[in-house]
LOZAMAR-619988 format. One line per field, with one value per residue (C-alpha): z, x, y; chain; residue in one letter. Coordinates in Angstrom, 3 decimals. Each point is the difference from the previous one (the first is absolute). Example, Ala and Ser with C-alpha at 12.3 -4.5 7.8 and 13.67 -1.06 7.14 Angstrom:
<atoms>
zz	7.800; -0.660 .
xx	12.300; 1.370 .
yy	-4.500; 3.440 .
unit	A; A .
code	A; S .
</atoms>
This chain:
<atoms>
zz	0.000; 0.760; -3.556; -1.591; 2.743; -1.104; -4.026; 0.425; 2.007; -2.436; -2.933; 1.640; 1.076; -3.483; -2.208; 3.109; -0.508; -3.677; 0.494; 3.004; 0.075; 2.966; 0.972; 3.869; -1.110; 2.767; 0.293; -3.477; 1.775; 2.512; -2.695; -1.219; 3.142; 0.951; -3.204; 0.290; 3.409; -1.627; -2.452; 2.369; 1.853; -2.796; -1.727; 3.569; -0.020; -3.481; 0.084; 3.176; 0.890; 3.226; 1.479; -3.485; -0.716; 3.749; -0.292; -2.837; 1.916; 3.028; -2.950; -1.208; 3.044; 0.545; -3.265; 0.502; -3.013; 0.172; -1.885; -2.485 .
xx	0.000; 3.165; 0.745; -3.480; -0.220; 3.655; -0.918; -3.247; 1.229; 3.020; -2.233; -2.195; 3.281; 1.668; -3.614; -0.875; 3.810; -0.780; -3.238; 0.483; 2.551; 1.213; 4.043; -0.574; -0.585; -0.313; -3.277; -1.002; 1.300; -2.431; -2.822; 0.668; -0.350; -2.755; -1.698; 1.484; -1.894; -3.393; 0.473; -0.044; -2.574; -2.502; 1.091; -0.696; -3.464; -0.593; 1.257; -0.686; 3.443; 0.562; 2.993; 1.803; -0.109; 0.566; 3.458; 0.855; -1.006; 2.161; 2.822; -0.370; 0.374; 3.477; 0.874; 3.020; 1.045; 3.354; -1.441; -1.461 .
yy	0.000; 2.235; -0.013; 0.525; 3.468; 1.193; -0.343; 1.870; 2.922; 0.126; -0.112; 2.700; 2.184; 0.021; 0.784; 2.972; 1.142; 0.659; 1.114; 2.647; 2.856; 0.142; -0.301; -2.086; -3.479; -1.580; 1.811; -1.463; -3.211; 1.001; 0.319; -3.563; -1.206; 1.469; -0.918; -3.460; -0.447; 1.105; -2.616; -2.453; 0.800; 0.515; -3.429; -1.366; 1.400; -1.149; -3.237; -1.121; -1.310; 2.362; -1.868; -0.012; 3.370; 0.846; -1.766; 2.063; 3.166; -1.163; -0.778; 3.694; 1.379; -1.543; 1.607; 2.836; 2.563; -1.477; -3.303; 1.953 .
unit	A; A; A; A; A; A; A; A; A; A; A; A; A; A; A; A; A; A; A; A; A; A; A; A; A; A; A; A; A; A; A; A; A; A; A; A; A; A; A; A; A; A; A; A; A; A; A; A; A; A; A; A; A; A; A; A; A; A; A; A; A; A; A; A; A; A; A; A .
code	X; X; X; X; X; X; X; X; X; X; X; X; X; X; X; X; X; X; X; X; X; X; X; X; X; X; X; X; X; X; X; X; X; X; X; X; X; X; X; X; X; X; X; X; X; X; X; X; X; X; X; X; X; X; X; X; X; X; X; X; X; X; X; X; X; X; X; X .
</atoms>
């Protein structure tokens, strides 16, 4: 699950990074993660698979800029 949370919020970081000007990424970093997390949680609601998405939550969370 690790994985799967790091290569969404990098996918999210590098298309916000394009997308927004604005010279602090790590608050584009922020962004991702943030949108990352919202992800999750409406694919939980959606699918129905609460303690899946909920360990990919808890796997975002762990997620530092430095491993972007």
């Amino acid at each position: 699950m690790k994985k799967e949370a790091l290569e969404l919020v990098r996918k999210l970081f590098h298309d916000l990074k394009w997308d927004i000007p604005h010279n602090n990424l790590e608050d584009i970093f922020n962004g991702a993660k943030t949108a990352a997390k919202l992800f999750a949680t409406k694919m939980a609601e959606e699918t129905g698979q609460e303690e899946k998405y909920e360990m990919l939550r808890s796997a975002i969370e762990k997620i530092k800029f430095q491993m972007v």
